[in-house]
C-alpha positions as CSV (number, residue, x, y, z in Angstrom):
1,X,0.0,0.0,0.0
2,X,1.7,3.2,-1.3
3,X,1.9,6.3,1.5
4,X,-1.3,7.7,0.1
5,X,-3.4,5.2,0.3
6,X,-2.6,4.7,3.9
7,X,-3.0,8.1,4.5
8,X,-6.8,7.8,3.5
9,X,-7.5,4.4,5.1
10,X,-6.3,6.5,8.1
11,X,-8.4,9.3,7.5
12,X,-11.4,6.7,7.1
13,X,-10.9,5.5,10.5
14,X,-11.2,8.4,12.3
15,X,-14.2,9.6,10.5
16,X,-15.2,6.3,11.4
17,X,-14.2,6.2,15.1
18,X,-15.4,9.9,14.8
19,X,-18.9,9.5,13.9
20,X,-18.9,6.5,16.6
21,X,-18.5,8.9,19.1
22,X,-21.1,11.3,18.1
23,X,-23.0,8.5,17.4
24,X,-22.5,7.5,21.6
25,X,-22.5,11.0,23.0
26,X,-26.0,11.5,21.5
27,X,-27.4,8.1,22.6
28,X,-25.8,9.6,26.0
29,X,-27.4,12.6,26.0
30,X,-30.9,10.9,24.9
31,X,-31.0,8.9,28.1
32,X,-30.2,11.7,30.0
33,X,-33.0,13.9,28.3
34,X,-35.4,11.5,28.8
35,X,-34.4,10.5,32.6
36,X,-35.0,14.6,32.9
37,X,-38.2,14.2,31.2
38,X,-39.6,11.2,33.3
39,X,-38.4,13.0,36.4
40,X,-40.1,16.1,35.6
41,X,-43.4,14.2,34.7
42,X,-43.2,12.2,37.9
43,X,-42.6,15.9,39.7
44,X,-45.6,17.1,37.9
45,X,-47.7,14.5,38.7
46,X,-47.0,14.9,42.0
47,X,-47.8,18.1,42.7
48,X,-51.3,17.8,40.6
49,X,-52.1,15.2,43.2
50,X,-51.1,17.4,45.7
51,X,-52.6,19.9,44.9
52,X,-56.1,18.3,44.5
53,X,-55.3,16.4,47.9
54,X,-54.9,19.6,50.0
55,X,-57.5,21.3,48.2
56,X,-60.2,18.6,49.2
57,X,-62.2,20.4,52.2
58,X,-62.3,17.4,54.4
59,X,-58.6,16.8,54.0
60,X,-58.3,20.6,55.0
61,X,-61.0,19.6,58.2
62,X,-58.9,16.8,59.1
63,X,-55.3,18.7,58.5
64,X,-57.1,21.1,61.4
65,X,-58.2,19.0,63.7
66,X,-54.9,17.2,63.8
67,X,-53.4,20.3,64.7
68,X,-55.5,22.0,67.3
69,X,-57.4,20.9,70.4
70,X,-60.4,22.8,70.3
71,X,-61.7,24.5,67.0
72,X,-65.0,25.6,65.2
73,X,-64.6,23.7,62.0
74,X,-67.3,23.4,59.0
75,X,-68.7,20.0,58.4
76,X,-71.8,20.5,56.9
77,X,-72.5,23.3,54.8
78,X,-73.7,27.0,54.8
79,X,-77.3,26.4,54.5
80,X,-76.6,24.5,58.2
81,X,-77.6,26.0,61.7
82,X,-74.4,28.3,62.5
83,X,-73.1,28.3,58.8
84,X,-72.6,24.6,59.1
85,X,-69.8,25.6,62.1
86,X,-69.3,22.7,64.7
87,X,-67.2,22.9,67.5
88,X,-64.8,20.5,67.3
89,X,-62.7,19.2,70.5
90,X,-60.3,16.3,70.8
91,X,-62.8,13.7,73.0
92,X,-65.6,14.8,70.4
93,X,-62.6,13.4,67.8
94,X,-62.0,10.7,70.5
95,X,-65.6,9.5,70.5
96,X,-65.7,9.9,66.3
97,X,-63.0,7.4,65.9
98,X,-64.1,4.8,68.1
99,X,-64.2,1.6,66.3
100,X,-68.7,0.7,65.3
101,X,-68.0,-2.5,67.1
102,X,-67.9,-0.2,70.4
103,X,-71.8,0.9,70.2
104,X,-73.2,-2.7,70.8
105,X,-74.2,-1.8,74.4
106,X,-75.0,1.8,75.8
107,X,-72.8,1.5,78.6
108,X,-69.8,1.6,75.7
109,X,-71.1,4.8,75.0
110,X,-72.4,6.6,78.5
111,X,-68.8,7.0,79.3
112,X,-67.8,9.1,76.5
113,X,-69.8,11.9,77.7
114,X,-69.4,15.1,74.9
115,X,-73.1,15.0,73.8
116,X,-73.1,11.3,73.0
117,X,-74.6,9.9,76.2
118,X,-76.8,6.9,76.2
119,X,-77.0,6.6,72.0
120,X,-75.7,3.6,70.1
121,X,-74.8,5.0,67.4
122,X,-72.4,7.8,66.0
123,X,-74.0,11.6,66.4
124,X,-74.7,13.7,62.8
125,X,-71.4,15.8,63.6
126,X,-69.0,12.4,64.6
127,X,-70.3,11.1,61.3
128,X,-68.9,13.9,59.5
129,X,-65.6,13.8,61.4
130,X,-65.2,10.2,60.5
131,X,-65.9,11.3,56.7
132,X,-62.7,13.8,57.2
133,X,-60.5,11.6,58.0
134,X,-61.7,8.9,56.1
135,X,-60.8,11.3,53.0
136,X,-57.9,12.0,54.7
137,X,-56.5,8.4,54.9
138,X,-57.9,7.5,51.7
139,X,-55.4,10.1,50.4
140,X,-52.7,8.7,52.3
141,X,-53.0,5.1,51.2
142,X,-52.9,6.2,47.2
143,X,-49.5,8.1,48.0
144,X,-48.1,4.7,50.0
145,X,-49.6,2.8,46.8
146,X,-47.6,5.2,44.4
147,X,-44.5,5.0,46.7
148,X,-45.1,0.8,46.5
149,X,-44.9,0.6,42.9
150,X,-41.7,2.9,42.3
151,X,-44.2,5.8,40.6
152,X,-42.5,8.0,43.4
153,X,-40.1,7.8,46.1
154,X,-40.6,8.3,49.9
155,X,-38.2,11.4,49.7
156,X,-40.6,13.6,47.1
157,X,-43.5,13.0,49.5
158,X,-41.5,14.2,52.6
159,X,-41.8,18.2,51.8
160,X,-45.3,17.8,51.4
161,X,-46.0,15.5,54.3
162,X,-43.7,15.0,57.0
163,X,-45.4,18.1,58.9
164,X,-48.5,16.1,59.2
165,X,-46.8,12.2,59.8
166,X,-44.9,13.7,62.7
167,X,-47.6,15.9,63.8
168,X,-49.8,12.6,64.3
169,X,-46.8,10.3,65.8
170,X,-45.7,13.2,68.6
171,X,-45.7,12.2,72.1
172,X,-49.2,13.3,73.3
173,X,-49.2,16.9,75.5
174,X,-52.3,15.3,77.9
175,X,-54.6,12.8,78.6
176,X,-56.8,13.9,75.8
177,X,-54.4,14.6,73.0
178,X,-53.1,10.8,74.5
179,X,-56.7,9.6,74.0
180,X,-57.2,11.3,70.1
181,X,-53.6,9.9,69.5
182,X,-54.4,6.3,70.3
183,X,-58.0,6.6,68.7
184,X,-56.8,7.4,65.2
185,X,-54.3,4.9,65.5
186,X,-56.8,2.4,66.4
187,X,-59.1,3.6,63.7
188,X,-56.1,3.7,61.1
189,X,-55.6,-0.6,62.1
190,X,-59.2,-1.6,62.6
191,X,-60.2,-0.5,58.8
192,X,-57.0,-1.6,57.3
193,X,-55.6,1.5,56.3
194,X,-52.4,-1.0,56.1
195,X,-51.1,1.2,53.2
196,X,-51.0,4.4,55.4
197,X,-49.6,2.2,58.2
198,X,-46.6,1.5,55.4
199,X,-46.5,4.7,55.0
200,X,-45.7,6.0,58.3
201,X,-43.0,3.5,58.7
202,X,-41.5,4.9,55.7
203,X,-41.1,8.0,57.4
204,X,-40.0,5.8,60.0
205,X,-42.8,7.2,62.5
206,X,-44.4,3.8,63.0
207,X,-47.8,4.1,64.8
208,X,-48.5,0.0,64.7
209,X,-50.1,-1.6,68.0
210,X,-46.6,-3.3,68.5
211,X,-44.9,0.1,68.4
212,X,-43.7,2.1,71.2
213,X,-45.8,5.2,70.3
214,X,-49.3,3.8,70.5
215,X,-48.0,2.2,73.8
216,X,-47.2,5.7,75.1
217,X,-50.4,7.0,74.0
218,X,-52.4,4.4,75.6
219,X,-50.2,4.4,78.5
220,X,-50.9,8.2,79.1
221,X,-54.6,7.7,78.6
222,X,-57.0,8.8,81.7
223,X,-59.6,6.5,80.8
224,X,-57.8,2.6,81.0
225,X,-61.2,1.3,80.2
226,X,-61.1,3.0,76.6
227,X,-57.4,2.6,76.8
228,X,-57.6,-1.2,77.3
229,X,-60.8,-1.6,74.3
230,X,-58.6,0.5,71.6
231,X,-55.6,-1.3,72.5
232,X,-57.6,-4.6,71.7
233,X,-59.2,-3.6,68.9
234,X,-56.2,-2.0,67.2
235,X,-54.4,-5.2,68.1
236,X,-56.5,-7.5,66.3
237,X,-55.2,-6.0,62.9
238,X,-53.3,-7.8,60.9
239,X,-49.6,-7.2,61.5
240,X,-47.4,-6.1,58.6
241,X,-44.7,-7.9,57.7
242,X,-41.0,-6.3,59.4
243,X,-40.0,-6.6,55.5
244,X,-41.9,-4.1,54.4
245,X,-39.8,-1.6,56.9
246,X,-38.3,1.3,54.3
């Protein structure tokens, strides 16, 4: 082969090798374009369900009556006596969450005082506490479900949540709060809200029966005779398996 034709065979492989590498800097960058893309979607979704989570008005009831004691909160609309206003106190929340297996006999109920002496049954305004925080949870389990299947991560839920997961897992202030505390945990196991259960223990604020927390809620609890019923019927919930720990 004379010098020329080397020359070109050369020049031939680096176009070659050339063009290879444009060939696999742009497959490169296409993977990265469209791992920015799939993020971005995933972060859009994300906030649209967010945004129509927050935005429900019984999420918003049950975001307030997590954090206060004692507040006039609107479940049932403005045509309603008082503009549909009920006050709204943590043993009223206490008696709302109790488990319908607790209403077989009146002397369940008598106890509870807060307007629901003697009846057998859950009062107009307790139903429409339970409807709250039945949105509420119901919420809850289709962000664990999302986490479950790799659509999101347990760190993009943590700015929009963690306020509220640690808010419901604090050590109780009183015998009330202690009460509430141990009630929606209860309420959370008894209806097999096992996704929001997951859920917490992602954010590694486990409120299972088993777990110290709903020990020192019941613990703290005036009332052992409630205490002692919630801590049976939360305990009769299926455990989850210590596998599904995040």
């Amino acid at each position: 082969m004379d010098q020329t034709s080397f020359r070109i065979e050369i020049a031939k492989l680096v176009v070659a090798v050339a063009g290879l590498g444009g060939t696999v800097a742009a497959a490169i960058l296409a993977v990265r374009t469209y791992g920015r893309t799939e993020e971005w979607k995933k972060t859009e979704f994300l906030a649209r369900e967010m945004k129509e989570f927050f935005d429900n008005p019984l999420v918003q009831n049950a975001f307030t009556m997590i954090d206060w004691g004692a507040r006039d909160i609107k479940l049932f609309d403005e045509s309603s006596e008082n503009k549909g206003r009920v006050p709204v106190t943590r043993m009223i929340q206490v008696h709302a969450l109790l488990p319908h297996t607790f209403f077989n006999t009146a002397s369940d109920v008598e106890k509870s005082g807060d307007g629901v002496t003697g009846s057998h049954s859950y009062t107009p305004d307790q139903a429409a506490i339970r409807d709250c925080y039945d949105s509420l949870l119901d919420g809850l389990e289709r962000f664990s479900n999302y986490v479950q299947t790799g659509l999101i991560d347990i760190d993009s839920l943590r700015p929009y949540l963690q306020y509220w997961i640690d808010d419901i897992q604090s050590p109780a202030k009183d015998n009330e709060d202690a009460a509430w505390s141990a009630a929606l945990a209860t309420f959370i196991a008894f209806y097999r809200f096992d996704g929001v259960r997951w859920l917490f223990r992602g954010f590694n604020r486990s409120i299972d029966p088993s777990d110290a927390a709903f020990k020192s809620f019941i613990a703290k609890m005036k009332d052992q005779d409630l205490a002692k019923k919630l801590q049976e019927a939360a305990s009769a919930a299926v455990p989850l398996p210590n596998d599904d720990r995040n």
